[in-house]
Structure formats: structure tokens, C-alpha cells
N, C-alpha and C positions, 0 to 999 in steps of 0.2 A: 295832146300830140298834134289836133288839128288837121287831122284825118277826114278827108268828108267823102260819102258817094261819089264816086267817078272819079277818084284819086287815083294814081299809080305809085304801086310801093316797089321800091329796088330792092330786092333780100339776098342776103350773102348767107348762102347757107356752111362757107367755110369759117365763122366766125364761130366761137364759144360767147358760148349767152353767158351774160352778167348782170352782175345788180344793178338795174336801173335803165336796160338798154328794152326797146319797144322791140316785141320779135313776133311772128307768127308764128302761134301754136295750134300743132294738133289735140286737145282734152275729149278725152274718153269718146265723141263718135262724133265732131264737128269740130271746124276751125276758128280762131279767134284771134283777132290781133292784140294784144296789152301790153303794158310796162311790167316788166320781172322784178319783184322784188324779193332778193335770195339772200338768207340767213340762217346759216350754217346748213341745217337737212331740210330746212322747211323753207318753199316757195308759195306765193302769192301773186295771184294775177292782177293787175292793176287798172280800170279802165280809166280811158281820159271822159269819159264821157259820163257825166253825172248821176245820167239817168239808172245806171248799172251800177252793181254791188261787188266790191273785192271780191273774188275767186281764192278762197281759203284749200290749195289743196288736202286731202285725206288720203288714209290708205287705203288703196284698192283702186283711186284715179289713176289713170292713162296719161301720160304729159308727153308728148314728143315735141321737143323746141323743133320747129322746121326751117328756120334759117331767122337771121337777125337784119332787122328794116336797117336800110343805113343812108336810105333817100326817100323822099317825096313828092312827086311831081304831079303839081296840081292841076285837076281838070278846069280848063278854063272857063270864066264865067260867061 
């Protein structure tokens, strides 16, 4: 996604989250920004950053989408 420290994200929280759109989520008692990948009842979080492992939701997680990234604007270097 090409997300780095000291980015600014534009979030439209009137957007319905879909498959494959990068949104800021609230999970279970902190924030994360990823790629949603939704298929049929079951979502997945998706990091672009390699270091990190898919976010396999389960029952009993907390998900509130909190609005959907739909810009970027980079901190300059």
C-alpha cells in the first residue's frame, strides 16, 4: 500500500468496506490499517508489510471497519 510513518491517510467513513479496499480498523482493543479481504461471512486482514501475518478473523473478535482509506498523502522527504 506504501503506507510509511508520517503519512496522512484521507478516510471516508461513508463508504461500505469491500473486498480488497485498505480501511482503518478498529480489532478487539487497538487500531490497524490493512487490506480487507471478504469472502462470503469470513474476513481477513491483510498487511502490505511483510514483516506482519494475515489477521485470520475468529469468533468472539471485535471488528469495527472505521471508515475506508481513499487517499494518501505523503510525508515529505
Amino acid at each position: 500500500a506504501q503506507i510509511n510513518d508520517g503519512d496522512v491517510l484521507i478516510i471516508d467513513r461513508s463508504l461500505h468496506p469491500s473486498n480488497g479496499c485498505i480501511a482503518v480498523c478498529f480489532l478487539n482493543d487497538g487500531f490497524t490499517v490493512k487490506r480487507l479481504e471478504i469472502r462470503g461471512k469470513s474476513v481477513r486482514l491483510l498487511p502490505s508489510n511483510p514483516a506482519f501475518l494475515p489477521i485470520d478473523l475468529v469468533e468472539g473478535d471485535e471488528l469495527t471497519v472505521w471508515g475506508v482509506v481513499t487517499y494518501i498523502i505523503k510525508k515529505p522527504s
